[in-house]
N, C-alpha and C positions, 0 to 999 in steps of 0.2 A: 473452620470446620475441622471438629478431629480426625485425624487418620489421615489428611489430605496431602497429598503429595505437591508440590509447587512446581512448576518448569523451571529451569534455568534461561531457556532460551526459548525465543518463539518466531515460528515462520507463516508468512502470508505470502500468496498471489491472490492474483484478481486480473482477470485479463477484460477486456469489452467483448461485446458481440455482435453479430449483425442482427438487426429486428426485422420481421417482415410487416411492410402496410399495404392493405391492397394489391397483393400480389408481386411486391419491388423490394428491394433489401436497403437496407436504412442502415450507414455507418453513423453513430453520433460523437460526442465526444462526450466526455464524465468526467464531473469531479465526485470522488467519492471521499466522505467523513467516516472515517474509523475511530468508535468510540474506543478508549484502552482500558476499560474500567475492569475487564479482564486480570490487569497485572495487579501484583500483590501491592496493596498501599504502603506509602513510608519508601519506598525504593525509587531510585532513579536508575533507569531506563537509557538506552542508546538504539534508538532506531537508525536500521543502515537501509535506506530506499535505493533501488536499481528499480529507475523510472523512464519515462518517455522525456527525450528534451524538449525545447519551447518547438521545435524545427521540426517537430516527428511528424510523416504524414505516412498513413497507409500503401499508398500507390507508390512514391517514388521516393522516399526516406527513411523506412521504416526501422531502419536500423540506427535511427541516431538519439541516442539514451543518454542516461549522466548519471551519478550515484550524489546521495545527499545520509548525511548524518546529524541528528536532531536527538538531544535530551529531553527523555518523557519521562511520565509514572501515570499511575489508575486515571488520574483526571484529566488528563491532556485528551484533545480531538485531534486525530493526522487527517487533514485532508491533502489527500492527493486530486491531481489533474490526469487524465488516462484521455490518451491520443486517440485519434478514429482506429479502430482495430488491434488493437495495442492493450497493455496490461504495466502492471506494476509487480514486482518481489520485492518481502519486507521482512529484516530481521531483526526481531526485537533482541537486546542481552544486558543483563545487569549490569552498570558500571562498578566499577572497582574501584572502591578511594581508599 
């Protein structure tokens, strides 16, 4: 596209939430697929996840996270796992070779 300006860098969250059914609140857990067709083609990509660990539980762990780094570009799917109540931050940045 002419005139179009490109990121260098890119951020996501996505937290879960509670659902209500029949009047009760529903924690569930998610995996969620992030399509990256977003980024510019021809480049490689370094996503840095600050995610939930295997161990995360709402009620009584909720604070036990891990960080992951993964080489992407436009065609890669990131699927994350997101804990009951819980969320993920995601920053995409060019690699440098």
């Amino acid at each position: 596209m002419p005139g179009a300006v490109l990121c260098e860098n890119y951020y996501d969250s996505i937290v879960t939430q509670q659902q209500r059914q029949n009047n009760s609140k529903i924690l569930e857990p998610r995996i969620l697929e992030l399509k990256l067709d977003f980024l510019e083609q021809g480049i490689k990509y370094n996503a840095f996840l600050y995610e939930d660990a295997p161990e995360t539980y709402y009620v009584n762990n909720w604070e036990a996270c891990q960080t992951r780094k993964i080489m992407v570009d436009s065609k890669f799917i990131l699927t994350v796992n997101l804990a009951l109540g819980s969320g993920v931050a995601i920053r995409i940045e060019p690699v440098n070779l």
